[in-house]
SESE-889341 format. One record per residue (C-alpha): x, y, z; residue in three letters. Coordinates in nm, 2 decimals. Last residue first. Layout:
// residues N
[pt [X Y Z] 'ALA']
...
// end
This chain:
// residues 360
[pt [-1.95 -0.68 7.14] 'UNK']
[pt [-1.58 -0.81 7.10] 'UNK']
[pt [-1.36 -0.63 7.33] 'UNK']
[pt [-1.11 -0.42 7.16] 'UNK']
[pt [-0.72 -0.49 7.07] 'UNK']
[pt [-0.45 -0.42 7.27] 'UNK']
[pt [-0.10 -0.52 7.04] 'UNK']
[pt [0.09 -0.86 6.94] 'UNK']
[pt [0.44 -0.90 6.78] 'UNK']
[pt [0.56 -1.15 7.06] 'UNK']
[pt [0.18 -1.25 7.20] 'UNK']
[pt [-0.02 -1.02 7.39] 'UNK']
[pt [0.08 -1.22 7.77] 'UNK']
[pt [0.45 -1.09 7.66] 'UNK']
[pt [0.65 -1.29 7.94] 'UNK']
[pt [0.39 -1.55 8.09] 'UNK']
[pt [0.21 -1.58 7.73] 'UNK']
[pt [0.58 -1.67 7.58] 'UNK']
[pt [0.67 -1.91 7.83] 'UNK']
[pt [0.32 -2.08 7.80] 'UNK']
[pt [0.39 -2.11 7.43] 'UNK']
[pt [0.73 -2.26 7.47] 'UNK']
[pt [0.63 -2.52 7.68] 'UNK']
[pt [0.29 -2.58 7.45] 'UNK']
[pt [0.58 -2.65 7.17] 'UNK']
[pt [0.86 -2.82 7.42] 'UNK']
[pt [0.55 -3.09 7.50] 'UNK']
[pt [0.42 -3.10 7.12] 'UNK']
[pt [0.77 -3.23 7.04] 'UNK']
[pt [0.84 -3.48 7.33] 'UNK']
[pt [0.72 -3.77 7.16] 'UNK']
[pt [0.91 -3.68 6.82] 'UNK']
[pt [1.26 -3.71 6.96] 'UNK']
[pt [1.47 -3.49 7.15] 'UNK']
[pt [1.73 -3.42 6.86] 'UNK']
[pt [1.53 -3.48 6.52] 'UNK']
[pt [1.16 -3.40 6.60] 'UNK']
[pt [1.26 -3.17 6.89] 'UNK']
[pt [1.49 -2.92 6.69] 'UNK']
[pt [1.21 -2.96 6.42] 'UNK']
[pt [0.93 -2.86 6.62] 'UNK']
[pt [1.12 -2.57 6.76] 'UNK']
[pt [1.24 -2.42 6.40] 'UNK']
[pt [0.81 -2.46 6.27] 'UNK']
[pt [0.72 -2.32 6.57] 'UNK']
[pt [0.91 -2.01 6.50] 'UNK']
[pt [0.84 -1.95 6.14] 'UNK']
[pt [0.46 -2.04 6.24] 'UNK']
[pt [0.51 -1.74 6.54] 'UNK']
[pt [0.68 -1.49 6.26] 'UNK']
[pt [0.42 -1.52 5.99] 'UNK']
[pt [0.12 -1.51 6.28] 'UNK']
[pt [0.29 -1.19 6.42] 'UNK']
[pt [0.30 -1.04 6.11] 'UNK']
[pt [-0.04 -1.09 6.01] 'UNK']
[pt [-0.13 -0.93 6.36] 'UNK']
[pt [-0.43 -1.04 6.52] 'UNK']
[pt [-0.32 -1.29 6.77] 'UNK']
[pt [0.01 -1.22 6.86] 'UNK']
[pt [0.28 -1.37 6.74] 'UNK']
[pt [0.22 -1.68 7.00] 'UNK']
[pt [-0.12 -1.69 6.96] 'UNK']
[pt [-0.10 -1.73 6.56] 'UNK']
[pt [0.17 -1.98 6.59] 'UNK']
[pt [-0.06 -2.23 6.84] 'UNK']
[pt [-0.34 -2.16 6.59] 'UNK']
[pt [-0.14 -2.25 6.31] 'UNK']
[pt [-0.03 -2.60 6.57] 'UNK']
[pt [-0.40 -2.65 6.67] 'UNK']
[pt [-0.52 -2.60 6.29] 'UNK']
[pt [-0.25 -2.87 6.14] 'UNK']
[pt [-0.41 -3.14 6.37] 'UNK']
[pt [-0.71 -3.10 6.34] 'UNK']
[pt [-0.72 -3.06 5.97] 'UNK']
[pt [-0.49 -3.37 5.93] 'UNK']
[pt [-0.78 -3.58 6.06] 'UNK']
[pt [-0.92 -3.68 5.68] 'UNK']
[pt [-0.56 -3.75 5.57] 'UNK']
[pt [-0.33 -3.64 5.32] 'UNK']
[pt [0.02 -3.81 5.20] 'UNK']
[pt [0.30 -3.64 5.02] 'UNK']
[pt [0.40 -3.45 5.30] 'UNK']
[pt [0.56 -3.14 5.13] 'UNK']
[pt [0.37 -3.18 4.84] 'UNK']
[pt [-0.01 -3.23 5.00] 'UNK']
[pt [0.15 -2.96 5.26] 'UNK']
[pt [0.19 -2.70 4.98] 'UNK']
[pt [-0.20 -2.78 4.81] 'UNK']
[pt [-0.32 -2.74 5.19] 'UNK']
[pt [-0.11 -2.45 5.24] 'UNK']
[pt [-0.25 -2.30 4.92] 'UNK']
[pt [-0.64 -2.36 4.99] 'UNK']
[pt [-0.56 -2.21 5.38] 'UNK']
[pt [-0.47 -1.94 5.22] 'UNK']
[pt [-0.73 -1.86 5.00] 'UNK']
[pt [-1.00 -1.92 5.31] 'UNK']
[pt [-0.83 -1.65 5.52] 'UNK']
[pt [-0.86 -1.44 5.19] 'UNK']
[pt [-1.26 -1.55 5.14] 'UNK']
[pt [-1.30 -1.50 5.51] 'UNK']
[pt [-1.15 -1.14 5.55] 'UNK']
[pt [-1.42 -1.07 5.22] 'UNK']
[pt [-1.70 -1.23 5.40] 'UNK']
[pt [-1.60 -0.97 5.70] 'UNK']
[pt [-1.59 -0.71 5.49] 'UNK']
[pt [-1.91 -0.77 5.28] 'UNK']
[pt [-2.11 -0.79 5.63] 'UNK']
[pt [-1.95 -0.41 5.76] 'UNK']
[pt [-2.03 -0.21 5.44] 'UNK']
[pt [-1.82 0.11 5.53] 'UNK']
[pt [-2.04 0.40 5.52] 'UNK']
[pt [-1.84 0.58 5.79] 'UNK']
[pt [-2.12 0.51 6.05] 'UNK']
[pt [-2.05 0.13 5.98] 'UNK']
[pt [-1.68 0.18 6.02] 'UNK']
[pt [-1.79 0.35 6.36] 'UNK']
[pt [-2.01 0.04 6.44] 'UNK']
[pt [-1.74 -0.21 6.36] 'UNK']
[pt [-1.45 -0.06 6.54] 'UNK']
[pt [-1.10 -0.12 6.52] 'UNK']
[pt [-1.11 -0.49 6.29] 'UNK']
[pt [-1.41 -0.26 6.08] 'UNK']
[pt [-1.11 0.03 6.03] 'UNK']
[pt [-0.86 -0.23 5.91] 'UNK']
[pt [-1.07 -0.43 5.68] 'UNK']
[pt [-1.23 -0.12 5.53] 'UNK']
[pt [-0.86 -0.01 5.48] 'UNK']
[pt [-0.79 -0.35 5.30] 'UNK']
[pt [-1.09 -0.32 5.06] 'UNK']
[pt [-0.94 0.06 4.99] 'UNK']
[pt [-0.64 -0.08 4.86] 'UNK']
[pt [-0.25 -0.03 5.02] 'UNK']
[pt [-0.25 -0.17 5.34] 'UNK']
[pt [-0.46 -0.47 5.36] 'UNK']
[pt [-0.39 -0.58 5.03] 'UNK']
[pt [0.02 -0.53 5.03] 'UNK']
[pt [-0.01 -0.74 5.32] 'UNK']
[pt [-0.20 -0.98 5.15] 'UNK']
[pt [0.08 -1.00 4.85] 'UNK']
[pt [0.37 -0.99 5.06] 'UNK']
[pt [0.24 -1.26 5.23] 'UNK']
[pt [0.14 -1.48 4.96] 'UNK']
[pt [0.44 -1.42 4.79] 'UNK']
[pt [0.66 -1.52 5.11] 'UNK']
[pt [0.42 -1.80 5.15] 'UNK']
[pt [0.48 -1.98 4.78] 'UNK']
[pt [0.86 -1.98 4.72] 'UNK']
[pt [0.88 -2.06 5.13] 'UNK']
[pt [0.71 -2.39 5.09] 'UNK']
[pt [0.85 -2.50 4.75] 'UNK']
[pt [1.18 -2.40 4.85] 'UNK']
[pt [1.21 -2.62 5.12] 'UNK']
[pt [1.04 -2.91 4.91] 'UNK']
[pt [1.25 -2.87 4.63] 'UNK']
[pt [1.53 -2.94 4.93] 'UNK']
[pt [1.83 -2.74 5.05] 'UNK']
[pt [2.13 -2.88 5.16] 'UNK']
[pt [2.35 -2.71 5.47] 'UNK']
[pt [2.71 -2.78 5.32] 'UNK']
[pt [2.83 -2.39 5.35] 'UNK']
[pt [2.53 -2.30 5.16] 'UNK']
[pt [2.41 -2.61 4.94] 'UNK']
[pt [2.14 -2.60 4.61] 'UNK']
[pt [1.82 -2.76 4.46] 'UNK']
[pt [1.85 -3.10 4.62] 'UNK']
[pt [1.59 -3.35 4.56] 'UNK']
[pt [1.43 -3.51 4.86] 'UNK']
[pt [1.08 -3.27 4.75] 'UNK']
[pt [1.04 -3.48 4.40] 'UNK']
[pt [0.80 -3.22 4.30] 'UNK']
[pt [0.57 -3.51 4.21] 'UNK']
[pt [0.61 -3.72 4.49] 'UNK']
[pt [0.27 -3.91 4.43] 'UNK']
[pt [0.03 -3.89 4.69] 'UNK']
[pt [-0.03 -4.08 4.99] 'UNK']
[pt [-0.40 -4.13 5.15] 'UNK']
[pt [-0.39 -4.14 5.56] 'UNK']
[pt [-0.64 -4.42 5.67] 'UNK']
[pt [-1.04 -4.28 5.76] 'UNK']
[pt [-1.19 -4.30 5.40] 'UNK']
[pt [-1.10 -4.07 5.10] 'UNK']
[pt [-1.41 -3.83 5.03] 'UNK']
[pt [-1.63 -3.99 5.34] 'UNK']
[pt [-1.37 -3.93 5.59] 'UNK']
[pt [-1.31 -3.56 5.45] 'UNK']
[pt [-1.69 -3.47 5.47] 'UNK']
[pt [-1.69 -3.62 5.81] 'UNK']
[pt [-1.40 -3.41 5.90] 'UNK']
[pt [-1.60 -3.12 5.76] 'UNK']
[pt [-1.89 -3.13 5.97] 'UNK']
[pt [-1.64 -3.18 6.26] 'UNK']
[pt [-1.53 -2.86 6.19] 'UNK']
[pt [-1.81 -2.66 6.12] 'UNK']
[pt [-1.94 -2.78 6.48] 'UNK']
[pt [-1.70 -2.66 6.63] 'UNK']
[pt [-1.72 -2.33 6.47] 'UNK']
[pt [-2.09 -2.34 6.63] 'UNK']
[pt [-1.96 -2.40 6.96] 'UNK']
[pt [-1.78 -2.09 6.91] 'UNK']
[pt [-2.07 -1.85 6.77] 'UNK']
[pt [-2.24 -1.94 7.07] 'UNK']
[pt [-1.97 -1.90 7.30] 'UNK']
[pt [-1.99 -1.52 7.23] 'UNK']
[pt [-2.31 -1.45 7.33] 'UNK']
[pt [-2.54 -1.36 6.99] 'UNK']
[pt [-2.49 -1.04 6.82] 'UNK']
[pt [-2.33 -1.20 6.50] 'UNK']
[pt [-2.51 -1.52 6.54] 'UNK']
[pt [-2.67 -1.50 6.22] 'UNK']
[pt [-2.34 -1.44 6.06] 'UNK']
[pt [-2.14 -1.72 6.18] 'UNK']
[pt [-2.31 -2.03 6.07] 'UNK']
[pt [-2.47 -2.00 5.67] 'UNK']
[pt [-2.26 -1.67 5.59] 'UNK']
[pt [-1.92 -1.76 5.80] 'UNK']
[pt [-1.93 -2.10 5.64] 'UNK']
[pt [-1.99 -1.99 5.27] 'UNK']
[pt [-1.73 -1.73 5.26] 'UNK']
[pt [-1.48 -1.99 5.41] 'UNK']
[pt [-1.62 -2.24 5.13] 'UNK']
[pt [-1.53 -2.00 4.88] 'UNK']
[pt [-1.22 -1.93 4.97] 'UNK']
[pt [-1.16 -2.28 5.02] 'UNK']
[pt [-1.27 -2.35 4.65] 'UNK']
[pt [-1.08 -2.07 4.50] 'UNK']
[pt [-0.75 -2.12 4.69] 'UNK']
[pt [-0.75 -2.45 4.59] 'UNK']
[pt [-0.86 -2.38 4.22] 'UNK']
[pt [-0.56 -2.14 4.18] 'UNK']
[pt [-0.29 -2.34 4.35] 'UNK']
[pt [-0.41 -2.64 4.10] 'UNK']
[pt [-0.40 -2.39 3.80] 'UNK']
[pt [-0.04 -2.34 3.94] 'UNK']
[pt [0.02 -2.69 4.01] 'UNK']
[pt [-0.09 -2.81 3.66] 'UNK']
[pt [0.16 -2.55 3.46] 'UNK']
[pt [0.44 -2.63 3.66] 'UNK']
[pt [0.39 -3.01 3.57] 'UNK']
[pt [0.30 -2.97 3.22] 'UNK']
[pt [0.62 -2.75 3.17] 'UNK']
[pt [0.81 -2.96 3.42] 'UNK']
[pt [0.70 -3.31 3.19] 'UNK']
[pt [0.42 -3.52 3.38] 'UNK']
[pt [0.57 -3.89 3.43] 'UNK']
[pt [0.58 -3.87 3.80] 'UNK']
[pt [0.19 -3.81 3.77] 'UNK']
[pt [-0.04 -3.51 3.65] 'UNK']
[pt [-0.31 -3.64 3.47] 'UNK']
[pt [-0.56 -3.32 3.51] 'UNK']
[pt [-0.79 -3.50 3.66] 'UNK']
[pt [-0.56 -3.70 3.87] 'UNK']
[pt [-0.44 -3.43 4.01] 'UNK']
[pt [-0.72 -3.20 4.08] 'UNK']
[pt [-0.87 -3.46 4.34] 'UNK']
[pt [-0.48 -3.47 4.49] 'UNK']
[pt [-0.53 -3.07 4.49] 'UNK']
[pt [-0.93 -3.10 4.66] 'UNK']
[pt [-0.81 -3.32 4.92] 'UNK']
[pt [-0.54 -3.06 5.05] 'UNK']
[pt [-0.76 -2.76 4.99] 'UNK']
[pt [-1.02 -2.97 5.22] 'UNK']
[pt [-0.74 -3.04 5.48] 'UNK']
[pt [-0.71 -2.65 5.52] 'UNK']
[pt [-1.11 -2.60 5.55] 'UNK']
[pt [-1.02 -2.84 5.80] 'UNK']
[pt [-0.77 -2.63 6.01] 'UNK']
[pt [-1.01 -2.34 5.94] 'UNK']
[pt [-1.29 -2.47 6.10] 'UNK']
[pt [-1.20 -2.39 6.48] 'UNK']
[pt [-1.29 -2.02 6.34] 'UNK']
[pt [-1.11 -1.78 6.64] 'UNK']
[pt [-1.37 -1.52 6.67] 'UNK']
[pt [-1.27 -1.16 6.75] 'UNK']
[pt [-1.47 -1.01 6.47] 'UNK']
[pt [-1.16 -0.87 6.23] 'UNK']
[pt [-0.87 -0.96 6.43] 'UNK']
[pt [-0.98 -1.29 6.49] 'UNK']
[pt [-1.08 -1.39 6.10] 'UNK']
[pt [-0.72 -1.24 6.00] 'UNK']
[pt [-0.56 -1.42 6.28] 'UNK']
[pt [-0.68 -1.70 6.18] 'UNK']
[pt [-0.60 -1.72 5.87] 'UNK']
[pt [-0.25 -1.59 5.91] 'UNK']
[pt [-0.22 -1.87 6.10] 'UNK']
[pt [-0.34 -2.14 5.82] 'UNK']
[pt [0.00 -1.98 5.61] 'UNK']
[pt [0.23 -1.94 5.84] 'UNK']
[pt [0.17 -2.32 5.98] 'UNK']
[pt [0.30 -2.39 5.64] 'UNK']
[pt [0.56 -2.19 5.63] 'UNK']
[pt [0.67 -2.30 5.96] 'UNK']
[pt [0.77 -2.63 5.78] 'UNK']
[pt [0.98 -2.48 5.53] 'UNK']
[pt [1.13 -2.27 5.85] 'UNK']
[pt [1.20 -2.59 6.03] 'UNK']
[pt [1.35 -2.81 5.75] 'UNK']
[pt [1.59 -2.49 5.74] 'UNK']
[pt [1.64 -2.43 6.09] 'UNK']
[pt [1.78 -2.84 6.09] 'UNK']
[pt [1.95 -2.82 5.82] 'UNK']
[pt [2.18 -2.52 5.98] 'UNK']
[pt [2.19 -2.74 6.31] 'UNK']
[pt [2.33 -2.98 6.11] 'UNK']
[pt [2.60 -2.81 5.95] 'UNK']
[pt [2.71 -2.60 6.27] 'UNK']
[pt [3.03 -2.76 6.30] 'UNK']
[pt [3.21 -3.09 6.50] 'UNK']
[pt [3.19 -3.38 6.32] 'UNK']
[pt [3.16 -3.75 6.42] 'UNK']
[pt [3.19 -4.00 6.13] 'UNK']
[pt [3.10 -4.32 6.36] 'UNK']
[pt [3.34 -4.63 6.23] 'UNK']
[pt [3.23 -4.95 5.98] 'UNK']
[pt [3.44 -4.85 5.77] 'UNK']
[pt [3.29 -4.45 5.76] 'UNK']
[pt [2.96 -4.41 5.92] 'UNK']
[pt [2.70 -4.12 5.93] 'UNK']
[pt [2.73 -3.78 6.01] 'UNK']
[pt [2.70 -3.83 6.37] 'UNK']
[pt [2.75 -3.52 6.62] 'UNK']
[pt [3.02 -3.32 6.74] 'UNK']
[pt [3.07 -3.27 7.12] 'UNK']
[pt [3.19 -2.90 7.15] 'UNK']
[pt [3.05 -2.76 6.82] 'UNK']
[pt [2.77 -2.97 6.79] 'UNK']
[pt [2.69 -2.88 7.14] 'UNK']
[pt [2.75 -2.51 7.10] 'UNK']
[pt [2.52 -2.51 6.85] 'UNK']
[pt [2.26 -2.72 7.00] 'UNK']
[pt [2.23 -2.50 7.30] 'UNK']
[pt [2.18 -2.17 7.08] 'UNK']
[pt [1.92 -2.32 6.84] 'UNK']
[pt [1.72 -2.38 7.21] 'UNK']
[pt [1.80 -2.09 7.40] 'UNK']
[pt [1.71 -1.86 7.11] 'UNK']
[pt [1.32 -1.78 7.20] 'UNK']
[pt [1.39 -1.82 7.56] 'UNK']
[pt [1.69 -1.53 7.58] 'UNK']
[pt [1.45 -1.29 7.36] 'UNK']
[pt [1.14 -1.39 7.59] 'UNK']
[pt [1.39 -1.29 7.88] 'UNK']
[pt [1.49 -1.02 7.73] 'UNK']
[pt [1.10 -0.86 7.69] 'UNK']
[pt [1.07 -0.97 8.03] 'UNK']
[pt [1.33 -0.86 8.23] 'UNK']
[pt [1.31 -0.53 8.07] 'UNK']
[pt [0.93 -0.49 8.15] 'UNK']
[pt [0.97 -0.62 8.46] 'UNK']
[pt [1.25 -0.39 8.55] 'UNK']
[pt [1.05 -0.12 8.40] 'UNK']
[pt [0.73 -0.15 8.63] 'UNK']
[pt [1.01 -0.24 8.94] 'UNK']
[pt [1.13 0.13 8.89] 'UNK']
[pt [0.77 0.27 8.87] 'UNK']
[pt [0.68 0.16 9.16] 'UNK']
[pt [1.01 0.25 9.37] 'UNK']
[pt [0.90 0.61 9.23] 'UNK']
[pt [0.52 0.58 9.36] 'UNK']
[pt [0.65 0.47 9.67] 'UNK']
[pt [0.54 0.15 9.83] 'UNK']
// end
C-alpha cells in the first residue's frame, strides 16, 4: 500500500477512534435523556395513579449519586496510579489498606463518643481529627508494606513483587475479619447522608453528595499542587521517568518511593473514613471489592496520570449508577468491564493516559 494511502487510514483511525470513545463515553446519559424526555418516567404515585414525568430530573440525580460515588473510587485510584507510575507495580493491597481506614474511623468513633447525639461542633470537630488519624494510619501502613514486601524485591522479576501484593492483601483481609468478624458492620448515620443540603432545577442534593466531593476535590488539588509545585513532588516526577538517572541526579530513589506510598496510603485513609459515611456499614471484604472498581477507574484514565484516575472514578462512578437504578444491579459490573474494554480497544493508554517506560 502506498505510503500516502498509509498515512490517510493512520488518521482515520485515529479520528475514528478518539470520537468514537467520545460517542461511547456519552451514549449512555444521552439515551436516558431522551428517554425520559420522550417516555417519561415514574415519580411516584398520585391517588392511587403513576405520576409519569417527562424532564431530565432524574437523570440529573442520577449523575449526581454517580459523581459522589466516583469520588470515592477517585480517591483509591489515584493511589494506584501514584504507586504505578512511580515503580510500575499495581499494589493489589491498596483496596484493603482502604477497608482498614474504614475500620480504623468506626474504631475512632466510639472512642471519641461521637453518636447521633454528638452536637455539629463536636461532630465536625471528631471527623476531622478522624480524617487526620485515617490518613495517618494507612499512610503509615502503605509505608510499612512497601518497606517489609516490596522493597527487597526491587530488582527481582516482576511477578514476584506481584504475588507478593497479593499476599499483602489477603494478610489484611484476615486482619479485617478478626477486627469485626466476617458479616458487614453498620455504623451510625452520623452525617445524616438522606438529608438534603440544596436543589438545582429539582435535582436534590444529599450531605452525603457533598460530603464525598467536599473532601476529594481538596485532596486533589492539594496532591496535585504537591507533585508539581515542591521539590518532593519533582523527585516524584523525575524517579516515575527514570530511576537510575534521578539516582545519578542525587535524588534519593527509596525515600521517594516510601514517600508515593505514604500519599497513596493518605488517600486511601480518607476514602475509607468517606465510604464509612457514605455507606454506613463496613465490612472485612469491602477492600476487594472497592480496589477492583478504583483500579478499574485508574486503567480507564490512564494508568499513571492523577488526572486520569480522578476523571475514570468520576466516570465509573455515573455508569454504575445509570445501571444500578435503570438496568438493575446484576448487570452493573457487566456495562462497567463493557465499558472498560471499549475504552482499551479505542485509546489502549487509557482516556488521559501517556507512554510510559518499561519497568526494569
Amino acid at each position: 500500500m502506498p505510503e500516502p494511502a498509509v498515512r490517510v487510514l493512520a488518521a482515520l483511525r485515529r479520528y475514528a477512534g478518539r470520537w468514537g470513545l467520545y460517542v461511547a463515553l456519552v451514549a449512555l446519559p444521552a439515551y436516558y435523556g431522551i428517554h425520559d424526555l420522550t417516555h417519561g418516567y415514574q415519580a411516584g404515585f398520585q391517588a392511587g395513579h403513576p405520576v409519569v414525568r417527562h424532564d431530565l430530573t432524574q437523570l440529573g440525580f442520577n449523575l449526581v449519586e454517580g459523581l459522589s460515588n466516583g469520588a470515592i473510587w477517585a480517591l483509591i485510584a489515584m493511589g494506584y496510579t501514584l504507586v504505578y507510575g512511580i515503580i510500575e507495580l499495581i499494589n493489589f493491597a491498596h483496596g484493603d489498606v482502604f477497608m482498614i481506614g474504614s475500620f480504623v474511623a468506626v474504631g475512632l468513633w466510639g472512642t471519641l463518643g461521637l453518636g447521633l447525639a454528638t452536637g455539629p461542633v463536636g461532630l465536625i470537630a471528631g471527623l476531622l481529627l478522624t480524617l487526620l488519624v485515617c490518613m495517618a494510619v494507612c499512610g503509615s501502613l502503605n509505608v510499612l508494606i512497601e518497606r517489609v514486601a516490596y522493597r527487597p524485591l526491587r530488582n527481582a522479576p516482576k511477578l514476584a513483587p506481584l504475588i507478593t501484593a497479593v499476599g499483602c492483601s489477603f494478610i489484611l483481609q484476615n486482619v479485617g475479619l478478626l477486627w469485626l468478624g466476617s458479616s458487614p458492620q453498620g455504623v451510625n448515620d452520623l452525617i445524616r447522608e438522606n438529608d438534603t443540603v440544596f436543589q438545582i432545577s429539582g435535582v436534590i442534593v444529599h450531605r452525603a453528595d457533598v460530603l464525598a466531593l467536599g473532601v476529594m476535590i481538596p485532596l486533589v488539588i492539594a496532591l496535585t499542587w504537591f507533585i508539581t509545585n515542591t521539590r518532593q513532588g519533582r523527585a516524584m516526577r523525575a524517579t516515575a521517568q527514570d530511576p537510575e538517572a534521578a539516582r545519578l541526579m542525587g535524588i534519593n530513589v527509596n525515600t521517594t518511593i516510601s514517600l508515593t506510598f505514604l500519599l497513596g496510603g493518605m488517600l486511601a485513609g480518607a476514602a475509607g473514613l468517606v465510604y464509612a459515611l457514605y455507606e454506613t456499614t463496613v465490612w472485612y471484604f469491602q477492600g476487594f471489592e472497592a480496589g477492583l472498581i478504583a483500579f478499574t477507574a485508574a486503567v480507564m484514565g490512564g494508568i499513571g496520570n492523577v488526572r486520569g484516575a480522578v476523571l475514570g472514578g468520576l466516570i465509573i462512578g455515573c455508569i454504575q449508577e445509570l445501571s444500578d437504578s435503570r438496568l438493575g444491579p446484576q448487570w452493573t459490573e457487566a456495562v462497567v468491564f463493557g465499558y472498560l474494554i471499549l475504552v482499551m480497544v479505542l485509546r489502549p493508554r487509557g482516556l488521559l493516559g501517556e507512554e510510559t517506560r518499561e519497568a526494569g
